[in-house]
ZAZA-409615 format. One record per residue (C-alpha): residue number from 0; residue in three letters; chain; x, y, z. Coordinates in nm, 4 decimals, decimal comma. Example, Ala and Ser with C-alpha at 12.3 -4.5 7.8 and 13.67 -1.06 7.14 Angstrom:
REM residues 2
seq / type / mol / px / py / pz
0 / ALA / A / 1,2300 / -0,4500 / 0,7800
1 / SER / A / 1,3670 / -0,1060 / 0,7140
This chain:
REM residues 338
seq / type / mol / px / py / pz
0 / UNK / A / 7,4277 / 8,8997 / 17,5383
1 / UNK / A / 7,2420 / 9,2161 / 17,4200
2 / UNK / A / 7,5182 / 9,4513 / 17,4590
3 / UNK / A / 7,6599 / 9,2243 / 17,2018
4 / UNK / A / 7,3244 / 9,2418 / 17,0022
5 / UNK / A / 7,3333 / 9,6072 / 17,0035
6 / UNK / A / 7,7051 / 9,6671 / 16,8513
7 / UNK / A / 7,5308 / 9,4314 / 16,6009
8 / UNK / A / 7,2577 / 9,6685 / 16,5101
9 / UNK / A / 7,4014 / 9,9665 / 16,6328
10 / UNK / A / 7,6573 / 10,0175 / 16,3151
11 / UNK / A / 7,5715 / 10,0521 / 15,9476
12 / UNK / A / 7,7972 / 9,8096 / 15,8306
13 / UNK / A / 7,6273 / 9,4886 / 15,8372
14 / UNK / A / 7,8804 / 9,2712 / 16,0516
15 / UNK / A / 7,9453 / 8,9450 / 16,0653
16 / UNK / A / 7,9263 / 8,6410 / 16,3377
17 / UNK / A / 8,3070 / 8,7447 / 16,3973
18 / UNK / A / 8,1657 / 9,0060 / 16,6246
19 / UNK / A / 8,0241 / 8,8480 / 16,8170
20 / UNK / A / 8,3529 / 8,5954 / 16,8750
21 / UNK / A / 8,5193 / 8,8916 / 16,9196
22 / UNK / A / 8,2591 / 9,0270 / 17,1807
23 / UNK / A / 8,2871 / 8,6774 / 17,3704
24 / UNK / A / 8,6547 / 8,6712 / 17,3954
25 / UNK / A / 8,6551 / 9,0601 / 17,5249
26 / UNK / A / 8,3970 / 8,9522 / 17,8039
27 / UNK / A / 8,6362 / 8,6891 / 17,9245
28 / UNK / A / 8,9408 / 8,9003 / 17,8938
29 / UNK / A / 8,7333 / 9,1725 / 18,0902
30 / UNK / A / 8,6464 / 8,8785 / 18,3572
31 / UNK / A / 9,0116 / 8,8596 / 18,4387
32 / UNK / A / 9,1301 / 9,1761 / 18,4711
33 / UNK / A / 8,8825 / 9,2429 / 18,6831
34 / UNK / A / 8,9834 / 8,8883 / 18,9171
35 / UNK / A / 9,3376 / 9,0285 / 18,8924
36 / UNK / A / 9,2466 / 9,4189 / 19,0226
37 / UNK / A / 9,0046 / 9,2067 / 19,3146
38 / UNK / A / 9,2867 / 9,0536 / 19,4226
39 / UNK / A / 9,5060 / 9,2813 / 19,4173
40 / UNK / A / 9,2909 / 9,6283 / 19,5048
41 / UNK / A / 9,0135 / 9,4137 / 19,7424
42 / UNK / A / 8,6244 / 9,3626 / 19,6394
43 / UNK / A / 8,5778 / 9,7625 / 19,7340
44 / UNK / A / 8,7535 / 9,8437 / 19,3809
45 / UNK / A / 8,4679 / 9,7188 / 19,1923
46 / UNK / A / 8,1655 / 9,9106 / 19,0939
47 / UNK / A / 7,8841 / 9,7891 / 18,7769
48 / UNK / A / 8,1097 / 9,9726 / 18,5370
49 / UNK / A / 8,2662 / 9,7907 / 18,2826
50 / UNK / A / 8,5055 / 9,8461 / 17,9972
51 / UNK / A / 8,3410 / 9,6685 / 17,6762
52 / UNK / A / 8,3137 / 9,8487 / 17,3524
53 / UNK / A / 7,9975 / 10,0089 / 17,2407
54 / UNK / A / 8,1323 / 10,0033 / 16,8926
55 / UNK / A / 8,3215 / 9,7937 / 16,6189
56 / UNK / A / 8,5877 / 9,9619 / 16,6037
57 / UNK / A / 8,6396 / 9,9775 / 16,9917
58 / UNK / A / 8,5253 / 9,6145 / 16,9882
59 / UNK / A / 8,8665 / 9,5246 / 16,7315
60 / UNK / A / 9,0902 / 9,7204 / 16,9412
61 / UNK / A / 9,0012 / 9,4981 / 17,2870
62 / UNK / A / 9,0091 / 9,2032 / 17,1036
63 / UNK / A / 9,3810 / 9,2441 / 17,0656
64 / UNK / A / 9,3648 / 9,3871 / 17,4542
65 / UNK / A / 9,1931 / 8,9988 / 17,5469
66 / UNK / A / 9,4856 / 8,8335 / 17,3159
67 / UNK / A / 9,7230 / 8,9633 / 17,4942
68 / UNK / A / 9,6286 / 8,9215 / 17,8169
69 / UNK / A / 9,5735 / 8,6125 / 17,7262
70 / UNK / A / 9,9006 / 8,4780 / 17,6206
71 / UNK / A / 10,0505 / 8,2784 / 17,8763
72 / UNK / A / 10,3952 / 8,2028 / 17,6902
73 / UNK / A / 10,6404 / 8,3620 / 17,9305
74 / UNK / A / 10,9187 / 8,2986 / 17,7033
75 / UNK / A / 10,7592 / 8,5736 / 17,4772
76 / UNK / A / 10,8321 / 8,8668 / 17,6885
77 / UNK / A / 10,6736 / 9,1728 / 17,5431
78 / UNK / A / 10,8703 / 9,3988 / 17,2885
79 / UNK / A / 11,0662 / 9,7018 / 17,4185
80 / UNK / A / 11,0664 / 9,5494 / 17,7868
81 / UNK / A / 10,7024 / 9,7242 / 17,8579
82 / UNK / A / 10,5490 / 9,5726 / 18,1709
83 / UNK / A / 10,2742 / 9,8395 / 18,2330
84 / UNK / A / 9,9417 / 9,7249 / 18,1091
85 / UNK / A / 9,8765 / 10,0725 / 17,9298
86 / UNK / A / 10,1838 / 10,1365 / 17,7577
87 / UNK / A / 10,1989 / 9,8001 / 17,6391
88 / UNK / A / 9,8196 / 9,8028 / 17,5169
89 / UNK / A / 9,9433 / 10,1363 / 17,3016
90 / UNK / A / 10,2130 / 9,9986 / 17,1524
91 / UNK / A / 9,9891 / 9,7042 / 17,0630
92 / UNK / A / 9,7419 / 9,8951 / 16,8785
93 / UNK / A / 9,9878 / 10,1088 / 16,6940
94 / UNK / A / 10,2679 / 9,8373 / 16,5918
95 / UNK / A / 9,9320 / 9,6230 / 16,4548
96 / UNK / A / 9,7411 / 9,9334 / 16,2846
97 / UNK / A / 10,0472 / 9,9951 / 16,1161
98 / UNK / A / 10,0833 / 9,6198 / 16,0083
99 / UNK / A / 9,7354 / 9,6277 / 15,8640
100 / UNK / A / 9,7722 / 9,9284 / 15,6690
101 / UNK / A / 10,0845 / 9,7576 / 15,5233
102 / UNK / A / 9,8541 / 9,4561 / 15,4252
103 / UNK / A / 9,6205 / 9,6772 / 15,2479
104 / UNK / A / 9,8648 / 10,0002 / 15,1425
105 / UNK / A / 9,8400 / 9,8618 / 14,7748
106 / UNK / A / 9,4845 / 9,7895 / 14,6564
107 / UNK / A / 9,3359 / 9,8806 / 14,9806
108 / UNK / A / 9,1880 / 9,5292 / 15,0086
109 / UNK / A / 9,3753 / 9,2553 / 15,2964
110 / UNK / A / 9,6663 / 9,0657 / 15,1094
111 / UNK / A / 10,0348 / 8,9544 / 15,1813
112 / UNK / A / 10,2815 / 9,2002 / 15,2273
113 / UNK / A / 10,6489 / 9,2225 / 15,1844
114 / UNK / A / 10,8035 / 9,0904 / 15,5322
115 / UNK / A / 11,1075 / 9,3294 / 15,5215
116 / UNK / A / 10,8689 / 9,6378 / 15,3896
117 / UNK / A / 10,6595 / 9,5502 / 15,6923
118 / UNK / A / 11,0051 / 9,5665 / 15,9129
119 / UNK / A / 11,1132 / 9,8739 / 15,7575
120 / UNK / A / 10,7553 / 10,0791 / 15,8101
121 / UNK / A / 10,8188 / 9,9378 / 16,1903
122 / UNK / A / 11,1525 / 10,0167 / 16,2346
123 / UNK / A / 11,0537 / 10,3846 / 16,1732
124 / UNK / A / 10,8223 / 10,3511 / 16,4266
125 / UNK / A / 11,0798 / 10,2364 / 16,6724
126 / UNK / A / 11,3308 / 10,4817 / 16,5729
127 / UNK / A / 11,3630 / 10,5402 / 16,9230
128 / UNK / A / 11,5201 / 10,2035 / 17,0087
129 / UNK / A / 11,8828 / 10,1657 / 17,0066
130 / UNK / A / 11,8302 / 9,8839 / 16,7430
131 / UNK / A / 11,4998 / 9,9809 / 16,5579
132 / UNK / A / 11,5032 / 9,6773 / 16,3148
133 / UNK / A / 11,5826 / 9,4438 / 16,5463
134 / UNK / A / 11,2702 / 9,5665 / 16,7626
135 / UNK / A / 11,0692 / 9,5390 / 16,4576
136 / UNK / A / 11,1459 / 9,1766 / 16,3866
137 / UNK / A / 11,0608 / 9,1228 / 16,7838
138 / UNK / A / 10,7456 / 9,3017 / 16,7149
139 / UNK / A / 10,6480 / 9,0581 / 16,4325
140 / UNK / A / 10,7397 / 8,7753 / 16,6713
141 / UNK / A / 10,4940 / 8,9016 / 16,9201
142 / UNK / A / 10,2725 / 8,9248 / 16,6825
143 / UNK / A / 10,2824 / 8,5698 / 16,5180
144 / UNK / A / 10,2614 / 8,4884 / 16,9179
145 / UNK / A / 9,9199 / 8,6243 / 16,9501
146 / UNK / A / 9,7984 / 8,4441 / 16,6252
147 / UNK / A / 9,7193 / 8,7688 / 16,4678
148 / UNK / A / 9,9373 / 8,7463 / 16,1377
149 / UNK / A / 10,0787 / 8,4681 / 15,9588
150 / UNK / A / 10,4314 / 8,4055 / 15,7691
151 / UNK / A / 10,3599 / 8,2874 / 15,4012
152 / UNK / A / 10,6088 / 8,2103 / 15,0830
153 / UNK / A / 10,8609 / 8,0797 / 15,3304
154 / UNK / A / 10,8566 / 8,4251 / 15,5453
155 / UNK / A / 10,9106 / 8,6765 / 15,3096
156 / UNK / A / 10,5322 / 8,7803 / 15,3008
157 / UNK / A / 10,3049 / 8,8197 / 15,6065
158 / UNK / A / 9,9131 / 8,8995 / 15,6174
159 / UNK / A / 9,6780 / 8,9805 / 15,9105
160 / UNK / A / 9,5114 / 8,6267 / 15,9896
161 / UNK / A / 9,1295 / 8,7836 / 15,9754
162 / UNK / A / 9,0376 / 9,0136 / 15,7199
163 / UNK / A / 8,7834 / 9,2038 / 15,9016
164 / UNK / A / 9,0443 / 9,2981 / 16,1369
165 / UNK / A / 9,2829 / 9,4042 / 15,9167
166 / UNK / A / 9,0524 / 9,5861 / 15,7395
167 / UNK / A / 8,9413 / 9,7799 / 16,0509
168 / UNK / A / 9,2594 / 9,8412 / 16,1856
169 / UNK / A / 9,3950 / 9,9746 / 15,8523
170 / UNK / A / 9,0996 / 10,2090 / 15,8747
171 / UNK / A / 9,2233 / 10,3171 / 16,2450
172 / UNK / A / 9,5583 / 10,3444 / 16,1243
173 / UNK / A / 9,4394 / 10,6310 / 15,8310
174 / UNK / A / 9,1642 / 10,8108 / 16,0764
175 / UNK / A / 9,4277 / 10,8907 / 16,3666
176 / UNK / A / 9,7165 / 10,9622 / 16,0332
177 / UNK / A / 9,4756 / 11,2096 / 15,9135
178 / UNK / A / 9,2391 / 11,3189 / 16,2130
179 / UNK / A / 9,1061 / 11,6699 / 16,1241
180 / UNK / A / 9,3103 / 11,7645 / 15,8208
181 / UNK / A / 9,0415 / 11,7895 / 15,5442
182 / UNK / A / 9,2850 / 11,8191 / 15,2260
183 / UNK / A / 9,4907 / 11,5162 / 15,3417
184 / UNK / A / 9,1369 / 11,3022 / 15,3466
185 / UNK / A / 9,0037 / 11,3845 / 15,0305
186 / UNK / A / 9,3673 / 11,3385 / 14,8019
187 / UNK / A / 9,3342 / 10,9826 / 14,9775
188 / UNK / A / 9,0183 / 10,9193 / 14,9335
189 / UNK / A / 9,0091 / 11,0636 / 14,5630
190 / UNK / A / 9,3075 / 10,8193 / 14,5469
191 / UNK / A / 9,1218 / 10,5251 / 14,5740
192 / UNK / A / 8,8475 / 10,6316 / 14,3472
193 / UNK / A / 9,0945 / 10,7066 / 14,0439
194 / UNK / A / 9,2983 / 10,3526 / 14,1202
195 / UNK / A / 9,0774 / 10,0762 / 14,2001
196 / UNK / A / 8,7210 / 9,9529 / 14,1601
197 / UNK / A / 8,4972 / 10,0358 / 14,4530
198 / UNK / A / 8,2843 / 9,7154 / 14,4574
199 / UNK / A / 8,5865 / 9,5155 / 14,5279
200 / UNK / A / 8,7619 / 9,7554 / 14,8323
201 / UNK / A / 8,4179 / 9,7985 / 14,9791
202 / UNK / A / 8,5107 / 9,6377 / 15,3183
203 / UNK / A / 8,7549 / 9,8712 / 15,3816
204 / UNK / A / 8,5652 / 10,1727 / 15,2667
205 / UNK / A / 8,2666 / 10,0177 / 15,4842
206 / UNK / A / 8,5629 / 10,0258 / 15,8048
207 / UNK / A / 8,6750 / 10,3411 / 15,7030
208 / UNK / A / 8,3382 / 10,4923 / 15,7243
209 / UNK / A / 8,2461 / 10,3512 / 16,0580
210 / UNK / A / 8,5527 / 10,4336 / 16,2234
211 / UNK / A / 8,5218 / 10,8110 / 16,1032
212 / UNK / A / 8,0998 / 10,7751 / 16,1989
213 / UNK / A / 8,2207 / 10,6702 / 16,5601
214 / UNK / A / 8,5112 / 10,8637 / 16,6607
215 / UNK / A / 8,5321 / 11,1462 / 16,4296
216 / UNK / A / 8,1828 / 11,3388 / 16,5325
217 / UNK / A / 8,3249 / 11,5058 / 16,8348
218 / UNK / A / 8,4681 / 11,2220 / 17,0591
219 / UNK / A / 8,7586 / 11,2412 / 17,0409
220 / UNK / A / 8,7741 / 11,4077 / 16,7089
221 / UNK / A / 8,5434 / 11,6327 / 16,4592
222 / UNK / A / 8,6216 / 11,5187 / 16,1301
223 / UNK / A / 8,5062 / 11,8102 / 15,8338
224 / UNK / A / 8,1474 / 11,7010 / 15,7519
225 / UNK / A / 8,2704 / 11,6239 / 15,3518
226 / UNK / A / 8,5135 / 11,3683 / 15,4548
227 / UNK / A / 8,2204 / 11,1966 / 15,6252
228 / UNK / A / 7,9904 / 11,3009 / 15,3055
229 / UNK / A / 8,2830 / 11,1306 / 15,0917
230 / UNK / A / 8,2531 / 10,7729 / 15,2338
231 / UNK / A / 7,8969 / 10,7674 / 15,2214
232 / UNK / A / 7,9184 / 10,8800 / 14,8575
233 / UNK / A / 8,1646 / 10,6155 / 14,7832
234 / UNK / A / 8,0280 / 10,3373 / 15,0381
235 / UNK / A / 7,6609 / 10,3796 / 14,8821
236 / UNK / A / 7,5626 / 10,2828 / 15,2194
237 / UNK / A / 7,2531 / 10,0497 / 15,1860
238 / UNK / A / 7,1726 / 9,8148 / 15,4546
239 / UNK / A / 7,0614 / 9,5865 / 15,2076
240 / UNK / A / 7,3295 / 9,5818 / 14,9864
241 / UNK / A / 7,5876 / 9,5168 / 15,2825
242 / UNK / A / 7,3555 / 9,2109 / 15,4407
243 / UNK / A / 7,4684 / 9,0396 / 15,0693
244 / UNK / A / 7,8423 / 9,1589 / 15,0361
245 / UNK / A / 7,8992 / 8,9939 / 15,4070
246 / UNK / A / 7,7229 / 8,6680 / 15,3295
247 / UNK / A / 7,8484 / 8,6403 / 15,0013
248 / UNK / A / 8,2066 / 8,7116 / 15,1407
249 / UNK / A / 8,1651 / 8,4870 / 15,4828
250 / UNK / A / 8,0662 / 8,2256 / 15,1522
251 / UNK / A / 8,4031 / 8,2479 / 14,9993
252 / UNK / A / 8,5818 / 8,2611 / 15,3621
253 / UNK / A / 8,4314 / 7,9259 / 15,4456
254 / UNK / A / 8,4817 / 7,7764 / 15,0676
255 / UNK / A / 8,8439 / 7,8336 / 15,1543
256 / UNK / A / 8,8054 / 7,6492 / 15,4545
257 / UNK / A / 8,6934 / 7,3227 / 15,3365
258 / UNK / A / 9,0210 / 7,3618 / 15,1333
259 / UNK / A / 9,2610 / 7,4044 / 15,4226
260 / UNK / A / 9,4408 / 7,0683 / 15,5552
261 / UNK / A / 9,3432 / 7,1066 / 15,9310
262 / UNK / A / 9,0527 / 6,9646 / 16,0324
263 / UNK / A / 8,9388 / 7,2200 / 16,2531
264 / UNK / A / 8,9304 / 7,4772 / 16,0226
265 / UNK / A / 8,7010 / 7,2093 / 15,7848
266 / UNK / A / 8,4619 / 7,2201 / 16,0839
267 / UNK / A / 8,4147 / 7,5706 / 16,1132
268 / UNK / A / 8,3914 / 7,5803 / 15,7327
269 / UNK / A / 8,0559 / 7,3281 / 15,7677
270 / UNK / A / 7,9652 / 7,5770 / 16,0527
271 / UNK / A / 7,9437 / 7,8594 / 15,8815
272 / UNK / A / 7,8089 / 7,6905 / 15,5531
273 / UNK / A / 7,4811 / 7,6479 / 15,7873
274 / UNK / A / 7,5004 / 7,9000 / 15,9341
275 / UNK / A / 7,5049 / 8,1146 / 15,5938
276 / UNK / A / 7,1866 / 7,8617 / 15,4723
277 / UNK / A / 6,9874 / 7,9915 / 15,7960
278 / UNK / A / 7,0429 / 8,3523 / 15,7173
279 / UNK / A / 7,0292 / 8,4065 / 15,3659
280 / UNK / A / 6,7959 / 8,2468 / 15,1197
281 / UNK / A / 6,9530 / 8,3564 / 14,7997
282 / UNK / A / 7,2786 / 8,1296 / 14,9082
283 / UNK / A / 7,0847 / 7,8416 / 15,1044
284 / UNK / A / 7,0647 / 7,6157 / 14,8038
285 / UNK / A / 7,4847 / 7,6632 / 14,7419
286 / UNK / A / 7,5303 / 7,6312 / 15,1123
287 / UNK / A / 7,3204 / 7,3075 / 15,1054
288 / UNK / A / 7,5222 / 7,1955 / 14,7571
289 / UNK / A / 7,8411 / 7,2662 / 14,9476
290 / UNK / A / 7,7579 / 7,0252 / 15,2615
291 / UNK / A / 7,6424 / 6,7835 / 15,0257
292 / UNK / A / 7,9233 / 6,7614 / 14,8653
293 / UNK / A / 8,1321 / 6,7190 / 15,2137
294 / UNK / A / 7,8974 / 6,4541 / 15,2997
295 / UNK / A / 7,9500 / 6,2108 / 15,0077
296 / UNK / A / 8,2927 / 6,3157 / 14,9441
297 / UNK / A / 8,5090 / 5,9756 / 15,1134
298 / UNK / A / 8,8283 / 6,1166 / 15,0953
299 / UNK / A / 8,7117 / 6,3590 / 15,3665
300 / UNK / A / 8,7557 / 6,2518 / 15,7540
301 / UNK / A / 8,4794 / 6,0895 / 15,8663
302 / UNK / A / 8,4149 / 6,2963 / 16,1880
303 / UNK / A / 8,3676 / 6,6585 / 15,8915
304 / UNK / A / 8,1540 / 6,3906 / 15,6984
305 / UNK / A / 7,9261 / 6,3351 / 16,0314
306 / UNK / A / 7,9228 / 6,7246 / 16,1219
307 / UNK / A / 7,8251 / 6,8356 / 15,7621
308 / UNK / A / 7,5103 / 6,5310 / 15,7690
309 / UNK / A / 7,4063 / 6,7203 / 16,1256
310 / UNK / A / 7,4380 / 7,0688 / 15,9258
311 / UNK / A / 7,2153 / 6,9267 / 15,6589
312 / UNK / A / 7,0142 / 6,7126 / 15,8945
313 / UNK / A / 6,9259 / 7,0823 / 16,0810
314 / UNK / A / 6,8392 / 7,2567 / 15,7557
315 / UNK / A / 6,6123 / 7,0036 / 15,6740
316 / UNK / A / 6,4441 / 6,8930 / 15,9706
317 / UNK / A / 6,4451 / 7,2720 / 16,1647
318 / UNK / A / 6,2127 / 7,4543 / 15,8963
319 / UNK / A / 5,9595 / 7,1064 / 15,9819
320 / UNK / A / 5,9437 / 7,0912 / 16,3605
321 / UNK / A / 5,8588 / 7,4293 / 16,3807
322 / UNK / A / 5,5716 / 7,3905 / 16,1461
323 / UNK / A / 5,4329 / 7,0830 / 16,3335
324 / UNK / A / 5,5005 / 7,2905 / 16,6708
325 / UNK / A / 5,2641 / 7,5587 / 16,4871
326 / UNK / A / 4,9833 / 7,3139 / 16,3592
327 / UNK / A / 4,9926 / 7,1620 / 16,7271
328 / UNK / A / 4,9314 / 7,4996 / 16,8899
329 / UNK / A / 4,6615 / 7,5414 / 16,6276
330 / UNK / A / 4,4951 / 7,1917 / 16,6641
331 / UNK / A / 4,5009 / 7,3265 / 17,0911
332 / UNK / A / 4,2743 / 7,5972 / 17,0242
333 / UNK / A / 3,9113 / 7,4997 / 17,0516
334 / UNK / A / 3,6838 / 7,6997 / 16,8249
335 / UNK / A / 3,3874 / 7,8607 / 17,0262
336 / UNK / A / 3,1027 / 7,7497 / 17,0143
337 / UNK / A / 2,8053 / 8,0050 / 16,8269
């Protein structure tokens, strides 16, 4: 997928293999909208056009677009009573923005947040409703529906179930608050300079500044030039120095899988442990400690046991076919003769 490749390289923010999940589940989504408008418009509808993002922040917002036209559960109508594709794609994106920002309002870094603060901030949003509050709750509903937050401490808390996400989507929730109003950004932003420490709310400030990068330089909005001067100040922006915050945090993300009780989120904990070993040198050798560890750990099932032996197994044996692939290409090339 190089269009996928390109959002990759395209941003300054050092993303993640998320993205490219993300990307993946946008292209099928796309797929079937366009199967639906075929058969309902005819095969002259279509042209080459498509609608996939160019950009992460684009790239978030039609990942919630693929979720929900994805959800099949026709118990679970959608909230309000929307039925047209559009409205009900709006109200998505602001009834979730609003539920990330919520998640990160404190320390400006993803954690739980008070169910019936979350309920509240909604219900103001769908002061329009003849019951606002009960909308609100149907709106979290829909929500835990599409697998995008999850319940915790017996209900009363809720977070966004991928921090990335809620991280970006806070971010969109603060660039269309504030759009063009200069004095508004920089109390906020001065906020979180006075109140927290940078290195550990750098994910959001990394969202913030790519959502302001890619929709606030004229399309659709032009942002003053020392907001955007702000977040690079406070981002530090260096490629190099966002490669290691990712890894190290994609690290701790699958750490915490291993710990979970369902198996499949163990297996995409091993995943991403070699994954993390193929891409990063500095944390191969904790990667490979970690797998060990799953291997000859025999309280573990034995199918994570098998799949973290294959993880190792690659490590090990990948970095040693390719060199005997390179000494057989050598051994192939006859020296000329003098």
């Amino acid at each position: 997928m190089p269009q996928a490749a390109e959002t990759q390289t395209d941003h300054q923010t050092g993303t993640t293999i998320l993205l490219v999940k993300l990307y993946a589940d946008q292209m099928l989504a796309e797929k079937q909208k366009r199967e639906q408008l075929r058969a309902q418009l005819g095969e002259h509808y279509f042209t080459t056009q498509q609608n996939l993002a160019d950009n992460v922040p684009d790239l978030m917002l039609n990942y919630l677009d693929a979720l929900r036209l994805n959800n099949r559960d026709e118990a679970q109508a959608f909230p309000g009573g929307l039925t047209q594709p559009e409205e009900q794609a709006q109200k998505l994106h602001k009834i979730v923005q609003l539920v990330a920002w919520k998640c990160l309002e404190k320390h400006y870094t993803p954690e739980p947040a008070s169910q019936e603060g979350v309920v509240q901030a909604l219900a103001k949003l769908e002061c329009q409703a003849e019951q606002p509050e009960a909308l609100a709750r149907q709106d979290l509903a829909y929500l835990k529906d599409l697998t995008l937050i999850q319940f915790q401490r017996g209900d009363r808390t809720l977070r966004l179930s991928l921090d990335p996400l809620a991280e970006y989507l806070a971010a969109l929730y603060k660039f269309w608050q504030y759009q063009e109003h200069e004095t508004a950004w920089m109390e906020f932003l001065a906020a979180i300079q006075q109140t927290v420490n940078l290195s550990g709310v750098w994910g959001f400030l990394l969202a913030l500044y790519d959502c302001c990068d890619k929709k606030g330089r004229g399309k659709p909005l032009q942002l003053p030039e020392t907001v955007l001067s702000k977040l690079v100040e406070l981002t530090q922006l260096d490629q190099a120095k966002i490669d290691t915050y990712y890894r190290q945090r994609r690290m701790r993300l699958a750490l915490e899988d291993l710990k979970e009780r369902d198996l499949i989120y163990q297996s995409r904990g091993v995943v991403d442990l070699e994954t993390i070993a193929r891409q990063g040198l500095l944390l191969k050798p904790s990667a490979q400690r970690c797998l060990t560890e799953v291997l000859k750990d025999k309280q573990r099932e034995g199918q994570l046991r098998q799949e973290a032996a294959a993880a190792l197994g690659n490590l090990i044996w990948a970095p040693l076919k390719g060199r005997k692939a390179e000494i057989g290409m050598l051994r192939s090339i006859q020296t000329p003769e003098a």
